[in-house]
VOMAR-630927 format. One record per residue (C-alpha): residue in three letters; x, y, z. Coordinates in steps of 0.2 Angstrom, whole numbers. Layout:
<nodes>
@rest:ALA	px:X	py:Y	pz:Z
...
</nodes>
This chain:
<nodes>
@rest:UNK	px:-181	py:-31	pz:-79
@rest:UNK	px:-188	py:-19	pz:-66
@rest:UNK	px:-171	py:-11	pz:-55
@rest:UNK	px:-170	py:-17	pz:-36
@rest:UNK	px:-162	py:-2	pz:-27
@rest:UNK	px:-154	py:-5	pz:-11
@rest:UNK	px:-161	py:0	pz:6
@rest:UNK	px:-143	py:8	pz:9
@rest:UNK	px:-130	py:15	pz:-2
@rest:UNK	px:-112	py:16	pz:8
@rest:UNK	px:-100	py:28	pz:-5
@rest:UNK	px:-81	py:22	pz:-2
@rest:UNK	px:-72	py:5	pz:5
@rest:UNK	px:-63	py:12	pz:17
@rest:UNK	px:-64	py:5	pz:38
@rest:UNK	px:-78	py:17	pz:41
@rest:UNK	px:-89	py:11	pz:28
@rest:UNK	px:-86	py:-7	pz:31
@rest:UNK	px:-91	py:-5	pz:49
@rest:UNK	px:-106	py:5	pz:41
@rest:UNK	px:-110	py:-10	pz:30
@rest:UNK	px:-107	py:-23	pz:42
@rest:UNK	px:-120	py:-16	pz:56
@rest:UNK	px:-133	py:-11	pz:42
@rest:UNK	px:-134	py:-26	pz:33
@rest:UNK	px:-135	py:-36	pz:49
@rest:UNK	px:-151	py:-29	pz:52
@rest:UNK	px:-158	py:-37	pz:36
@rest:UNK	px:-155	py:-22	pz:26
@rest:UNK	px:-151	py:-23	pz:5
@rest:UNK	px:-135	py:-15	pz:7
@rest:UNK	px:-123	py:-10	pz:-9
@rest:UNK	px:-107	py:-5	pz:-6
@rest:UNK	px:-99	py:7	pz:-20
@rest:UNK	px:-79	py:9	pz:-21
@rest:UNK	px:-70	py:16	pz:-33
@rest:UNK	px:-51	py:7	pz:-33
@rest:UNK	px:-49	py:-11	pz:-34
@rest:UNK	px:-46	py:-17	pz:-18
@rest:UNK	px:-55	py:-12	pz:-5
@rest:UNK	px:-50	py:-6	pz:16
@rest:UNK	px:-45	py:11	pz:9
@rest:UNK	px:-30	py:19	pz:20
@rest:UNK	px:-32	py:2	pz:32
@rest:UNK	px:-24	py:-9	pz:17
@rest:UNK	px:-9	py:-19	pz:16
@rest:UNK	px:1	py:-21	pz:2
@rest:UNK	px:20	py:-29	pz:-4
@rest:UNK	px:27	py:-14	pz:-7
@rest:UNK	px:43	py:-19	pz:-14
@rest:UNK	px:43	py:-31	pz:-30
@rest:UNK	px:50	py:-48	pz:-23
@rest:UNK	px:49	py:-43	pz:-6
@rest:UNK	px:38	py:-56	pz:7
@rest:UNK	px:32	py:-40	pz:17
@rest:UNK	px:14	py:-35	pz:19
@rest:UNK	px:15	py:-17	pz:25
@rest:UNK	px:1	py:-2	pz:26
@rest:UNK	px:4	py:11	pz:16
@rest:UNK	px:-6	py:24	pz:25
@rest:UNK	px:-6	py:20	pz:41
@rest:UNK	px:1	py:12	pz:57
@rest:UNK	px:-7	py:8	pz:73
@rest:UNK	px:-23	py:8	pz:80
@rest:UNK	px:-28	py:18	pz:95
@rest:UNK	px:-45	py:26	pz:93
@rest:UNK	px:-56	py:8	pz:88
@rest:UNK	px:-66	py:7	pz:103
@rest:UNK	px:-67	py:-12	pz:111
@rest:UNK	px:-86	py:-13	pz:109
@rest:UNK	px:-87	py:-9	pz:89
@rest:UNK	px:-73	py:-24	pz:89
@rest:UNK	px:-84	py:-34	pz:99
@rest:UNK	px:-100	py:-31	pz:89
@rest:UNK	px:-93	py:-34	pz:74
@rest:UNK	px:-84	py:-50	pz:79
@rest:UNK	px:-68	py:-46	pz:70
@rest:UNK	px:-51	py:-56	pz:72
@rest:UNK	px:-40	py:-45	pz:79
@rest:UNK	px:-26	py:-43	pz:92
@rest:UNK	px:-23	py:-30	pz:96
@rest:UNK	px:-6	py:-30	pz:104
@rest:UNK	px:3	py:-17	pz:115
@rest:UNK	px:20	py:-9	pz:112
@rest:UNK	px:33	py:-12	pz:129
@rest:UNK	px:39	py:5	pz:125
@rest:UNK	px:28	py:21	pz:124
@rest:UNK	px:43	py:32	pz:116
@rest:UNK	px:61	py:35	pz:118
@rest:UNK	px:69	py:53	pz:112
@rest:UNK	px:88	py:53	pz:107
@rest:UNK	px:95	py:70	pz:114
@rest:UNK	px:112	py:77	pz:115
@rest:UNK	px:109	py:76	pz:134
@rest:UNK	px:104	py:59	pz:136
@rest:UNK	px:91	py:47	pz:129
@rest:UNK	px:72	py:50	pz:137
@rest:UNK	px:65	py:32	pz:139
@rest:UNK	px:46	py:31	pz:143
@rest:UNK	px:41	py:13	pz:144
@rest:UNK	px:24	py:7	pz:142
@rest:UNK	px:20	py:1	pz:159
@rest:UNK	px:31	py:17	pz:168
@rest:UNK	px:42	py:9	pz:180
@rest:UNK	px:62	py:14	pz:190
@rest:UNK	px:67	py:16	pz:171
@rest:UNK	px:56	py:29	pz:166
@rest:UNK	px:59	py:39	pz:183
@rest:UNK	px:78	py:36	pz:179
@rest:UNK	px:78	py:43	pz:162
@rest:UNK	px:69	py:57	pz:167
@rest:UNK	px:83	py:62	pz:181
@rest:UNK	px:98	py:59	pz:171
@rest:UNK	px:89	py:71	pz:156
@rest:UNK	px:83	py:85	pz:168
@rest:UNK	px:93	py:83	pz:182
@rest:UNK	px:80	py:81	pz:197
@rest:UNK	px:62	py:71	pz:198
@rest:UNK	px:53	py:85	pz:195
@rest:UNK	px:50	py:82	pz:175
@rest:UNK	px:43	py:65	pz:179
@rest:UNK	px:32	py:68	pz:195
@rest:UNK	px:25	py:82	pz:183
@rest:UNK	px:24	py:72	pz:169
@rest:UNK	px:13	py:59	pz:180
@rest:UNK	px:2	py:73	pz:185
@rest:UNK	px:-2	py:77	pz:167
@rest:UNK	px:-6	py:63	pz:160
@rest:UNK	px:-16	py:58	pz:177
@rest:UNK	px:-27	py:74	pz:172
@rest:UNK	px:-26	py:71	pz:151
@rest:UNK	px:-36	py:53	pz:159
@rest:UNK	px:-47	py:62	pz:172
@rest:UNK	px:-54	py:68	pz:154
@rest:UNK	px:-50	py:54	pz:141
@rest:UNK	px:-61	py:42	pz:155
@rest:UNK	px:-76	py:52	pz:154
@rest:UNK	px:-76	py:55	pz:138
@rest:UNK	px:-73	py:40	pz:127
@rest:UNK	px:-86	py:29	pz:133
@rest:UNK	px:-99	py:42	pz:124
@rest:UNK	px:-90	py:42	pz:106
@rest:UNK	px:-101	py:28	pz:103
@rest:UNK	px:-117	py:35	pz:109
@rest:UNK	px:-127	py:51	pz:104
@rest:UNK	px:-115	py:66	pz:105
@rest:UNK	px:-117	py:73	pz:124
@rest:UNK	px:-118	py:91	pz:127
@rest:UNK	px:-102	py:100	pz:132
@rest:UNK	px:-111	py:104	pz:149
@rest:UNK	px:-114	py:88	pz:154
@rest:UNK	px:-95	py:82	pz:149
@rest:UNK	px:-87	py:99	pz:158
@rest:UNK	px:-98	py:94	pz:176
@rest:UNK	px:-89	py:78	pz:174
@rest:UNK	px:-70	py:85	pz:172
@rest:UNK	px:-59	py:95	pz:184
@rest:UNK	px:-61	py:113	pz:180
@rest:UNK	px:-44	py:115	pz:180
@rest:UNK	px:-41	py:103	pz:164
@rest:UNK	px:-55	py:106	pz:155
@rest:UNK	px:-48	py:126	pz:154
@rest:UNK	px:-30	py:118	pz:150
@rest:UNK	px:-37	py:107	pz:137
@rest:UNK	px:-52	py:111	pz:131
@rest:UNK	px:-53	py:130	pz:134
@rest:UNK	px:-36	py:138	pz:130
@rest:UNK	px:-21	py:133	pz:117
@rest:UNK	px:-10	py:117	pz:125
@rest:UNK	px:6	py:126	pz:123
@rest:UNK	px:1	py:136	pz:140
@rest:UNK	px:0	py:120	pz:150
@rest:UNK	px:14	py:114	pz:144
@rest:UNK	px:25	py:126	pz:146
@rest:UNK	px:19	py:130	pz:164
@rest:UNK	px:20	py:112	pz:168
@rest:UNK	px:37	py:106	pz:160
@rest:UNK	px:53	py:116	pz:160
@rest:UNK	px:61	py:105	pz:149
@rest:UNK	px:61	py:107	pz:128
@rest:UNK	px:64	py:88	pz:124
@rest:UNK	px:49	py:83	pz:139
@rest:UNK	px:37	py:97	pz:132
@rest:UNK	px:41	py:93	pz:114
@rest:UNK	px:37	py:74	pz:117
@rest:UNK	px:19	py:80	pz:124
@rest:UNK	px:17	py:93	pz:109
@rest:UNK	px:18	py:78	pz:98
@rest:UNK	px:1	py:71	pz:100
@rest:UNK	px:-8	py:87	pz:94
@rest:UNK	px:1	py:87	pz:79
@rest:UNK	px:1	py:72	pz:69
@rest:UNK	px:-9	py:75	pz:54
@rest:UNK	px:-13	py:94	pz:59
@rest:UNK	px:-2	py:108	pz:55
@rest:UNK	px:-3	py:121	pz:69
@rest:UNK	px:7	py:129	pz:81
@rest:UNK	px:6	py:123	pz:100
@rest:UNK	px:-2	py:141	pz:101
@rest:UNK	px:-14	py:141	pz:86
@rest:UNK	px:-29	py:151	pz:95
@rest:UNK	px:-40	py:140	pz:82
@rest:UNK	px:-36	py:126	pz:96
@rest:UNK	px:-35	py:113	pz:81
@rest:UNK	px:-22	py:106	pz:89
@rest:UNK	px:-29	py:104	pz:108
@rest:UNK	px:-43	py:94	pz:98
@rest:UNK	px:-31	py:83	pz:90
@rest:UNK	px:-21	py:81	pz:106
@rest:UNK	px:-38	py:73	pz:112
@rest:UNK	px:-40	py:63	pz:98
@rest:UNK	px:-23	py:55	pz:99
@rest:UNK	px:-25	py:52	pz:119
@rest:UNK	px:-44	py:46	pz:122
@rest:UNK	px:-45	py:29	pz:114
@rest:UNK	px:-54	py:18	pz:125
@rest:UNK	px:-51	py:30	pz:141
@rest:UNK	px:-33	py:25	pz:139
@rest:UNK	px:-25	py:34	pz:124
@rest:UNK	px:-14	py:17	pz:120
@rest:UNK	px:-8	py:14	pz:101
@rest:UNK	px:-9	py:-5	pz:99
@rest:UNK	px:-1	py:-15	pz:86
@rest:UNK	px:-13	py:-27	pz:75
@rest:UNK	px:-5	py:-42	pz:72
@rest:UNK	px:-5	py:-46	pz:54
@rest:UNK	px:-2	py:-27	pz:51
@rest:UNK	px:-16	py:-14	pz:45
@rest:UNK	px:-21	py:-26	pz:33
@rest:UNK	px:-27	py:-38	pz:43
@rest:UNK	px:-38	py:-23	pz:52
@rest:UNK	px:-44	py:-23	pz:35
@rest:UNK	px:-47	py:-39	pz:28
@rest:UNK	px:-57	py:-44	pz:45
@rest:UNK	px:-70	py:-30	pz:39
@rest:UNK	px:-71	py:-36	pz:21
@rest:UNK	px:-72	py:-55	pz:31
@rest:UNK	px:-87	py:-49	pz:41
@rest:UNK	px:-96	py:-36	pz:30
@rest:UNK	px:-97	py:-50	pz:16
@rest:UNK	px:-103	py:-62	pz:30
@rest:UNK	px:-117	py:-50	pz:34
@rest:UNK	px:-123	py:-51	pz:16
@rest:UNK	px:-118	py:-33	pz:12
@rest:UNK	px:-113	py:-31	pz:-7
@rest:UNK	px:-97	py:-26	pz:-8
@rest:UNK	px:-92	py:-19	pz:-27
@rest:UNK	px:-73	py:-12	pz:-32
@rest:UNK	px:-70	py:-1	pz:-49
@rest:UNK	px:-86	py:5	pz:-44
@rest:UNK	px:-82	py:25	pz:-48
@rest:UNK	px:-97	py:37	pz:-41
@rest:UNK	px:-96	py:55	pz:-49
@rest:UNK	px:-112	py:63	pz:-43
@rest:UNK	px:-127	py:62	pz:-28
@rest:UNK	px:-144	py:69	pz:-35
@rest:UNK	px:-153	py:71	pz:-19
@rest:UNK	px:-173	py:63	pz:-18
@rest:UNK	px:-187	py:74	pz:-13
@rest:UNK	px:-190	py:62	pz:0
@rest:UNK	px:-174	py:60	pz:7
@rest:UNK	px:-158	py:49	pz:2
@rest:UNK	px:-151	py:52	pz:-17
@rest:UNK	px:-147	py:44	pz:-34
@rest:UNK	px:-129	py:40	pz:-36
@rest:UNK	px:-122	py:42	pz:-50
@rest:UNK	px:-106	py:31	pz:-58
@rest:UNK	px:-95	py:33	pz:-70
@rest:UNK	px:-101	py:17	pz:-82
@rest:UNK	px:-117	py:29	pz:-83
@rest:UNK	px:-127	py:15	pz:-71
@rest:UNK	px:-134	py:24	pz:-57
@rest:UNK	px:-143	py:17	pz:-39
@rest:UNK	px:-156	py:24	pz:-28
@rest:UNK	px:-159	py:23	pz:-10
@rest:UNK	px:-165	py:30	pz:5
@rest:UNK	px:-152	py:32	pz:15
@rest:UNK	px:-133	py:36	pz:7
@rest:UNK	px:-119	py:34	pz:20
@rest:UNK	px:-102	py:44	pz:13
@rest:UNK	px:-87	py:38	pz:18
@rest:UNK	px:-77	py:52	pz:10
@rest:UNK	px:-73	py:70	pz:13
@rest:UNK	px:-85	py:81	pz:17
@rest:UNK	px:-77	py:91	pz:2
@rest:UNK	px:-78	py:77	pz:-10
@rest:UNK	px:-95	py:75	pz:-2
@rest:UNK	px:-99	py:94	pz:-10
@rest:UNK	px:-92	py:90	pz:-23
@rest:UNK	px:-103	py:76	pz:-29
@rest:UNK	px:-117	py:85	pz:-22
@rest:UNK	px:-113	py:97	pz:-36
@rest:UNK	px:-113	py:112	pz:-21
@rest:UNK	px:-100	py:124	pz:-15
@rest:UNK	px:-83	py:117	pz:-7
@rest:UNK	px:-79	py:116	pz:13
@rest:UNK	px:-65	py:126	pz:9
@rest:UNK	px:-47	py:122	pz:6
@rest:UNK	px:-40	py:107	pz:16
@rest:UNK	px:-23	py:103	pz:17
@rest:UNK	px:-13	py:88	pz:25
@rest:UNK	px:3	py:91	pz:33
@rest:UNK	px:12	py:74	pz:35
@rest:UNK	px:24	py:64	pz:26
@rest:UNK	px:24	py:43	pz:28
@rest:UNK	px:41	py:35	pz:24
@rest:UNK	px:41	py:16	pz:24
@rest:UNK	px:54	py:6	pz:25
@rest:UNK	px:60	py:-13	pz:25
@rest:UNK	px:80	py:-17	pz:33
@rest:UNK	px:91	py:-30	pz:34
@rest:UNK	px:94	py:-27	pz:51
@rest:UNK	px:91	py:-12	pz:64
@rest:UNK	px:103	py:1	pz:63
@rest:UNK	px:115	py:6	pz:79
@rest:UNK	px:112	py:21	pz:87
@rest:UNK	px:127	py:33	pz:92
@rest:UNK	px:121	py:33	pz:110
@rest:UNK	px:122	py:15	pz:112
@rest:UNK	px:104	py:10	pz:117
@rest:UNK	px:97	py:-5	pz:111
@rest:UNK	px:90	py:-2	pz:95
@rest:UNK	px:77	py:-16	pz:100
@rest:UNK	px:72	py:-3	pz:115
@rest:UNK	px:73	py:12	pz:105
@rest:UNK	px:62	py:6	pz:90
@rest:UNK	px:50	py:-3	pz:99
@rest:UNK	px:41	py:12	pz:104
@rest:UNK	px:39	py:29	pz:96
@rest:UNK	px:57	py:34	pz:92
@rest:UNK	px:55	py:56	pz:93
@rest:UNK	px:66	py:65	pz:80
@rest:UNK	px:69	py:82	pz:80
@rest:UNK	px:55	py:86	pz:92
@rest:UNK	px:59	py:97	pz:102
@rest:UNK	px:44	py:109	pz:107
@rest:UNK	px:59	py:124	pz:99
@rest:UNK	px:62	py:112	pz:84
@rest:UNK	px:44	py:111	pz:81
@rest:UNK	px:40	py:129	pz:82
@rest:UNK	px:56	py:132	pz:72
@rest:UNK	px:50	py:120	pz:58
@rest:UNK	px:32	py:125	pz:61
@rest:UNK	px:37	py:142	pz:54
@rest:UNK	px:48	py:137	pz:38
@rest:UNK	px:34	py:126	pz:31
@rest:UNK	px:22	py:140	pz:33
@rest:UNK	px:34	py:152	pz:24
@rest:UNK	px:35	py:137	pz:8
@rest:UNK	px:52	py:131	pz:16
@rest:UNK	px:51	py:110	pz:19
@rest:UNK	px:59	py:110	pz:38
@rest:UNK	px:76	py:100	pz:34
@rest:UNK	px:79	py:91	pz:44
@rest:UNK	px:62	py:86	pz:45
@rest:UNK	px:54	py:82	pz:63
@rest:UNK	px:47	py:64	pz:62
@rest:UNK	px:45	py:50	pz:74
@rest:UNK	px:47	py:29	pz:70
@rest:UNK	px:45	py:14	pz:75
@rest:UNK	px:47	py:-4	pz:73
@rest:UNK	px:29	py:-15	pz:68
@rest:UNK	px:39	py:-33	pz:66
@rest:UNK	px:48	py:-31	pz:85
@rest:UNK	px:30	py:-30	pz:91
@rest:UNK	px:22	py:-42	pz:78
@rest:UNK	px:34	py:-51	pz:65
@rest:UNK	px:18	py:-60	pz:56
@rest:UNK	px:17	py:-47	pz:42
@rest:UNK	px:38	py:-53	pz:37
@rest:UNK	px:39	py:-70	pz:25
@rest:UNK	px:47	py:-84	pz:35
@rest:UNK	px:64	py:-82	pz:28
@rest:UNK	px:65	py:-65	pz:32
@rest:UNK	px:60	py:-65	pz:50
@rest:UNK	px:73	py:-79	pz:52
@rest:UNK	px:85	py:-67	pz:43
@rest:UNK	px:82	py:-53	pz:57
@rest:UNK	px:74	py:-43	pz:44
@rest:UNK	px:65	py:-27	pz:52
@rest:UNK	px:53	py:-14	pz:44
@rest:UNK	px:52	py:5	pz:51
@rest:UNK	px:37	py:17	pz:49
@rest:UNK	px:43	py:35	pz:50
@rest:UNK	px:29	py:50	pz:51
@rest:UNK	px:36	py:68	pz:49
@rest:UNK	px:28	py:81	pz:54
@rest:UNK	px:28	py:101	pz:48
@rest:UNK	px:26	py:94	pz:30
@rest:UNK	px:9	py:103	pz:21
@rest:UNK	px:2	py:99	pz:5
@rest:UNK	px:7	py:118	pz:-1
@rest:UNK	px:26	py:111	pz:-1
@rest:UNK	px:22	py:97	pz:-15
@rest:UNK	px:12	py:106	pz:-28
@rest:UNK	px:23	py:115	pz:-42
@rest:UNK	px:34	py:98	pz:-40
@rest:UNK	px:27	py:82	pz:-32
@rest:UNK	px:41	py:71	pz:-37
@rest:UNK	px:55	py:81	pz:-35
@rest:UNK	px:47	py:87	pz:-19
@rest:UNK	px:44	py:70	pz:-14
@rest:UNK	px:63	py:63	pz:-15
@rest:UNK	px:69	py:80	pz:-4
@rest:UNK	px:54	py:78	pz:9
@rest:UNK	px:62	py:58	pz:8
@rest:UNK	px:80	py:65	pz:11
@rest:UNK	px:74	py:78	pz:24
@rest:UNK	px:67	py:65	pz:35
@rest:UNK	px:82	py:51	pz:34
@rest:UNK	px:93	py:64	pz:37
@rest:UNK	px:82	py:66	pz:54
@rest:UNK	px:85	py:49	pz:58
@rest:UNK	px:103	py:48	pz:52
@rest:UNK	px:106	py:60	pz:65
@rest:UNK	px:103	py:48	pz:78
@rest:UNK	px:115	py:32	pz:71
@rest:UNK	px:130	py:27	pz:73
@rest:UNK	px:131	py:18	pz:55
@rest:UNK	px:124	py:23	pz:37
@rest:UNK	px:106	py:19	pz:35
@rest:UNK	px:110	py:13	pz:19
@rest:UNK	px:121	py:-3	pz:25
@rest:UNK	px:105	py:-7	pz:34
@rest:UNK	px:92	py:-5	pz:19
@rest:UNK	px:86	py:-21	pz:10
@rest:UNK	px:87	py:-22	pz:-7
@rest:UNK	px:70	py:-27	pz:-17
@rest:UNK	px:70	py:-38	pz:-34
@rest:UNK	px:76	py:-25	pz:-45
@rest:UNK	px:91	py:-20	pz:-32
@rest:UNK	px:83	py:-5	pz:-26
@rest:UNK	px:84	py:0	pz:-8
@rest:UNK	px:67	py:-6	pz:0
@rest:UNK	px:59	py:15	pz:2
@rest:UNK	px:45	py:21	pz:-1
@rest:UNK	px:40	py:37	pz:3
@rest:UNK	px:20	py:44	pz:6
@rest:UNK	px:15	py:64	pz:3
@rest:UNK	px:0	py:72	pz:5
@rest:UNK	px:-3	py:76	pz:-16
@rest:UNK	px:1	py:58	pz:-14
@rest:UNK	px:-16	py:54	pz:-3
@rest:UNK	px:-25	py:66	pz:-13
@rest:UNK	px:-22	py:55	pz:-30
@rest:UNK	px:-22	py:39	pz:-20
@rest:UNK	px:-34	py:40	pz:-10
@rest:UNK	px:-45	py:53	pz:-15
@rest:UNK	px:-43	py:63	pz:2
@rest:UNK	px:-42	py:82	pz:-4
@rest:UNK	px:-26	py:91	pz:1
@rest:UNK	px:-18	py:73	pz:9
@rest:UNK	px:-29	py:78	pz:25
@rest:UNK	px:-28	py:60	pz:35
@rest:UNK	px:-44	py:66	pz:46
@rest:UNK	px:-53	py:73	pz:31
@rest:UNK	px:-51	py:90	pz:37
@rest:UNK	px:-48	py:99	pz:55
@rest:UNK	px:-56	py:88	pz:68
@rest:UNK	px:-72	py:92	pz:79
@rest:UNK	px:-75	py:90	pz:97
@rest:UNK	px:-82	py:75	pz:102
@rest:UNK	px:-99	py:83	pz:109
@rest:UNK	px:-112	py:95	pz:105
@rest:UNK	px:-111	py:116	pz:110
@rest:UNK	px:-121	py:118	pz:123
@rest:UNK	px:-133	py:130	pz:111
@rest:UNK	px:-133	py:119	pz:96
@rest:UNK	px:-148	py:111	pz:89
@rest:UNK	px:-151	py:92	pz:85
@rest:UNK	px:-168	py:90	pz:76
@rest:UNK	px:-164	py:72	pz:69
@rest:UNK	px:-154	py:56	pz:71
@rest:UNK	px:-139	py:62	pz:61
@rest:UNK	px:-138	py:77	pz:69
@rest:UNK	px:-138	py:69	pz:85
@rest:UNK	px:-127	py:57	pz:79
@rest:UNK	px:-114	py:70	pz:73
@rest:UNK	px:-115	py:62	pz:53
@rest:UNK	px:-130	py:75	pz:44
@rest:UNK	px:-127	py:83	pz:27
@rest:UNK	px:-138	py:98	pz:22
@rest:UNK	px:-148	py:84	pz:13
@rest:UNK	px:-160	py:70	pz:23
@rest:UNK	px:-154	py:53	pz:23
@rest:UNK	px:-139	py:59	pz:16
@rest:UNK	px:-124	py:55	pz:29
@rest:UNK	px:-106	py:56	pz:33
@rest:UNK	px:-97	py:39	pz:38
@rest:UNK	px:-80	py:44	pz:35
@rest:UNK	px:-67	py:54	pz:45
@rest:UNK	px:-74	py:69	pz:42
@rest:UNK	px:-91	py:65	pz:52
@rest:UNK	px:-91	py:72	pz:69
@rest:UNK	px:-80	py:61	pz:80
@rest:UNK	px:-70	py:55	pz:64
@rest:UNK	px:-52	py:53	pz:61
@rest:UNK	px:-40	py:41	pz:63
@rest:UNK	px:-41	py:22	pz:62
@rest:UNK	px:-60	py:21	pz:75
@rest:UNK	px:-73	py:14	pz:64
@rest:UNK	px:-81	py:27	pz:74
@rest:UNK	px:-88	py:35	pz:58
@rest:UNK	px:-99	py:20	pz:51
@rest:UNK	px:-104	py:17	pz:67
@rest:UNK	px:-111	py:31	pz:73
@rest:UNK	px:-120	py:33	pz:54
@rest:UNK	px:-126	py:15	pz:55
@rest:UNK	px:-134	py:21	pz:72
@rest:UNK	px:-144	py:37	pz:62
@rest:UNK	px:-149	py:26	pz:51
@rest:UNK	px:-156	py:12	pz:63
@rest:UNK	px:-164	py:27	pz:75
@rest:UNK	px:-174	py:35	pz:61
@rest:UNK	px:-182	py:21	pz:56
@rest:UNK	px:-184	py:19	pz:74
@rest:UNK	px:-173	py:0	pz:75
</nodes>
């Protein structure tokens, strides 16, 4: 029997190539879907960690921020998205900062009693009125054709496109806020999955600081009910709906590229598939690789993702609420002088103990993803994210490494209570306390994201130099390879990175405007 080839191979399962999948094969396309684990959703799944415990929890990852309202719309996915009533609260030995999500006499409060005055928080109003002047104008073109840099910087004050865009963030930071705990609390956001000093002249870092505050013109990390893997399984739901064929232990070692555009893929079961158009949702250096070409260069992720399930939430030594001060993002040793103090150990091989981090609380948000009898137990599950902890550190001994970077970042939050974590720690089937701990070496292995890098290496601006060339859809689209009809879905596309969709999108557009759909 003769092979049918599909009009569209999509490489990976992750979010991106779901969305990819879904818009494609809605358009009638013969789209075959090619991942290589057994379940598919990627760093978006869920899974019971612990063995007998009745918690669904995501590995990988934790809220969602950058998935724009109108991909969610077209797709027709199932999803609340739900907001947090606490943007972040920071235990100091000064006070506690309390930022709630809707900013109110509390906020302002907090701010007095840590700095002394109103200053801090009349500044930080200002800030983050100019962080939206530009989030506003540009996230409504992350799903469009990239925009020249010109036409975004006419639209911005000039004052913060030079602050954000033009010069490294620690110079507005530390001419707006006098204050370490207020400027480290900013710093955060440029930080998370990048490792870079608030001055890195590279400006890594102001990118990811837009990133983290541009999703849908408001920056808001939202909680999904039913946890990440709910995000997931509603793009399985409607990428099977759309007729797309959606294969697991599908393992793809190499991409022979066709003269006339598109490639061959090639599997591990020695099967191979043709097809015009090839979407990759992974790496641009796992791209290279199965292209057979020369590496991007070395990546390398620098966080670490603690999980953990409780009995109960632990007290805190100040004496806040603990259903206050995990509700939002809880800030551990980040201080903008811890940061650049830990900054400097990790990049001299030394993991930063403690370890700088941030948590919070899914179930006091969303308690869907516990079994009945533990959410009428009060049971609780934390997320912790540490920063400062490169893939470098985990090398020579990824285990052993692993339990110290584990020990490190508990110690962080132990700092903060007023009771042993481990009185609060549930215990799974085999008696073990319910932790579980996330490295970059991990990601690589897991996940197949080389060096741990969760944006699939140093992200882009979200627009086009004013001298560069787009001859073609993909190009225009921010998702070309060096090969036609060859794209980038993933993270590692232009505008890529983080839980968006923004990825498969934007290379299920290419695809749709060269064919001229």
């Amino acid at each position: 029997m003769a092979r049918t080839d599909p009009d569209v191979v999509v490489v990976g399962g992750g979010h991106n190539a779901l969305v990819a999948a879904t818009y494609l094969a809605r358009t009638g396309r013969r789209v075959t879907l090619l991942e290589a684990r057994e379940e598919l959703g990627g760093a978006v799944a869920g899974a019971r960690l612990f063995p007998g415990v009745d918690a669904r929890v995501s590995r990988y990852s934790y809220l969602v921020a950058l998935l724009p309202d109108p991909v969610v719309d077209d797709l027709g996915l199932d999803l609340e998205l739900r907001s947090r009533r606490v943007a972040s609260w920071t235990p100091t030995p000064s006070g506690d900062l309390l930022v709630e999500r809707a900013e109110g006499p509390a906020t302002r409060a907090s701010f007095r009693a840590l700095t002394g005055s109103d200053d801090a928080y009349e500044a930080w109003r200002s800030f983050y009125a100019r962080v939206g002047d530009l989030a506003a104008v540009v996230a409504p073109t992350l799903t469009r054709p990239l925009p020249r840099a010109a036409e975004l910087r006419a639209e911005v004050p000039t004052d913060v496109w030079h602050d954000l865009v033009e010069r490294p963030v620690s110079e507005v930071l530390e001419r707006t806020f006098a204050d370490d705990t207020v400027r480290g609390v900013v710093l955060t956001d440029a930080l998370i999955g990048t490792f870079a000093r608030a001055s890195d002249a590279s400006l890594v870092q102001n990118r990811c600081f837009l990133y983290h505050l541009v999703g849908n013109g408001t920056g808001e990390w939202r909680v999904p009910v039913g946890g990440m893997g709910r995000v997931a399984d509603e793009l399985v739901r409607v990428a099977r709906a759309a007729g797309a064929d959606l294969r697991t232990g599908a393992v793809v070692t190499g991409l022979v590229p066709l003269p006339g555009g598109g490639a061959e893929v090639v599997l591990a079961d020695g099967s191979r598939v043709s097809a015009p158009h090839v979407l990759l949702g992974c790496a641009p250096a796992e791209a290279a690789r199965l292209l057979g070409t020369d590496d991007v260069g070395a990546l390398e992720g620098s966080q670490l993702k603690v999980n953990l399930l409780l009995r109960r939430l632990p007290r805190l030594r100040s004496g806040a609420d603990p259903a206050t001060a995990f509700a939002g993002t809880l800030h551990l040793g980040q201080g903008y002088a811890r940061l650049d103090e830990a900054y400097g150990q990790a990049a001299a091989g030394v993991l930063p103990d403690p370890l700088p981090a941030e948590v919070y609380c899914h179930t006091l948000t969303d308690p869907s993803i516990l079994g009945a009898s533990l959410r009428e137990a009060g049971f609780q599950t934390l997320t912790l994210f540490g920063v400062h902890a490169p893939a470098r550190l985990f090398r020579d001994d990824p285990d052993g490494m692993r339990d110290r970077a584990r020990d490190a970042a508990l110690r962080s939050l132990q700092a903060v209570l007023a009771e042993p974590l481990e009185d609060c720690l549930a215990l799974d089937a085999d008696g073990r306390p319910c932790v579980e701990v996330v490295t970059p070496v991990d990601l690589e292995h897991e996940l197949r994201m080389p060096g741990g890098h969760i944006f699939h290496g140093d992200l882009a601006w979200p627009w086009l130099a004013d001298d560069a060339v787009a001859r073609t859809p993909a190009e225009a689209w921010g998702v070309a390879t060096a090969h036609p009809g060859v794209l980038l879905c993933g993270s590692g596309a232009v505008r890529g990175g983080a839980v968006s969709g923004l990825g498969g999108h934007n290379a299920a557009m290419a695809v749709l405007a060269a064919a001229g759909s």
